[in-house]
C-alpha positions as CSV (number, residue, x, y, z in Angstrom):
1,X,0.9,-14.4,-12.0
2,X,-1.0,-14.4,-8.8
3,X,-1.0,-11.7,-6.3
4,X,-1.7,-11.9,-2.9
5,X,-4.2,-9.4,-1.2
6,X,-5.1,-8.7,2.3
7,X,-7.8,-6.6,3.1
8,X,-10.7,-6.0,5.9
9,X,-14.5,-6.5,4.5
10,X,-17.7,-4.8,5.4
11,X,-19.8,-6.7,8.1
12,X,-22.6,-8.1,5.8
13,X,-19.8,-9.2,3.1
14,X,-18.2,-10.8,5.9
15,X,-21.3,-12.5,7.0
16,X,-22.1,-13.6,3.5
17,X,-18.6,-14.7,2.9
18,X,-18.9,-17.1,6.3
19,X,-22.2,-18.3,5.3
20,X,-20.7,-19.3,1.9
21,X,-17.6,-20.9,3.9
22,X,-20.5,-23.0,5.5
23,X,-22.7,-23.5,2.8
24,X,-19.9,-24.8,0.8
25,X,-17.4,-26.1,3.1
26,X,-15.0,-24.3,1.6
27,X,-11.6,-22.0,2.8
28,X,-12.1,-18.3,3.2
29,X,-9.5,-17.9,0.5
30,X,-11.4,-19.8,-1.7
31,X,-14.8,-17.6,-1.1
32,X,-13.1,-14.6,-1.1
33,X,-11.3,-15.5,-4.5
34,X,-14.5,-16.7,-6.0
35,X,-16.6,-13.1,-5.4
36,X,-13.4,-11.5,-6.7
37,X,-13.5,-13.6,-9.7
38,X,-16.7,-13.5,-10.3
39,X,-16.7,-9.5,-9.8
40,X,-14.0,-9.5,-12.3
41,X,-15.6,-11.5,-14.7
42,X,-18.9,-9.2,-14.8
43,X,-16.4,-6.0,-15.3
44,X,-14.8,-7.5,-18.3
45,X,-18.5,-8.7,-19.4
46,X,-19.9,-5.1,-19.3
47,X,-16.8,-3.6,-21.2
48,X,-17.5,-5.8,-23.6
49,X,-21.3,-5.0,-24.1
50,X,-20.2,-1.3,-24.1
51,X,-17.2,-2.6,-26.7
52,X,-20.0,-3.9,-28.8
53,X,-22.4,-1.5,-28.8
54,X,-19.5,1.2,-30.2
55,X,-19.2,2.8,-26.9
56,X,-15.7,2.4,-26.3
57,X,-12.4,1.2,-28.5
58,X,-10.8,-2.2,-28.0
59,X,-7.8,0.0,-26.9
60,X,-10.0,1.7,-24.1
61,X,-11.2,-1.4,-23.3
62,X,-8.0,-2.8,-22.3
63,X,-6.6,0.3,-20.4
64,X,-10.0,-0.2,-18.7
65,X,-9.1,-3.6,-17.3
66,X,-4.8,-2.7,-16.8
67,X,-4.8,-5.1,-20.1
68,X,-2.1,-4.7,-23.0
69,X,-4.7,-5.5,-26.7
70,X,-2.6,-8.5,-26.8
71,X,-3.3,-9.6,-23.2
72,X,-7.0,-8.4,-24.1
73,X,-7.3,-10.4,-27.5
74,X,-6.2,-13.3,-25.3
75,X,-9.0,-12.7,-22.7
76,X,-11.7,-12.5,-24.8
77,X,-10.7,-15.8,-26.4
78,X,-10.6,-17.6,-23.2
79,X,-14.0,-16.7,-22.4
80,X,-15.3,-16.9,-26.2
81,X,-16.1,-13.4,-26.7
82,X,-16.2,-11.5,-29.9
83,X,-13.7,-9.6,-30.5
């Protein structure tokens, strides 16, 4: 399910975001969704380092990123993590 999100960004992440748009001849939406994605995507790569260094349970894991284990499991597959 995607959301939709408004929100107002800092100066220089609105500079980088236009100089991206540029760059890339892309939408704003599309820059915008790619930094969030990517953000996202490191999150969910630094659980997992902490997940696999005994730092944290699976279960805290996915209450870390608002994911049911299932959801989680599902995730990690996608991206070809260890579980």
């Amino acid at each position: 399910m995607a959301v939709a999100v408004q929100t107002v960004l800092d100066e220089r992440i609105a500079k980088y975001v236009d100089h991206l748009k540029e760059e890339r001849h892309a939408t704003e939406v599309a820059v915008v969704r790619e930094l969030v994605e990517g953000g996202y995507e490191q999150v969910v790569r630094q659980l997992h380092a902490r997940y696999q260094r005994g730092e944290m349970t699976f279960r805290t894991m996915a209450a870390e990123l608002g994911l049911s284990v299932r959801e989680l499991y599902d995730l990690l597959a996608q991206k070809g993590l260890p579980t």
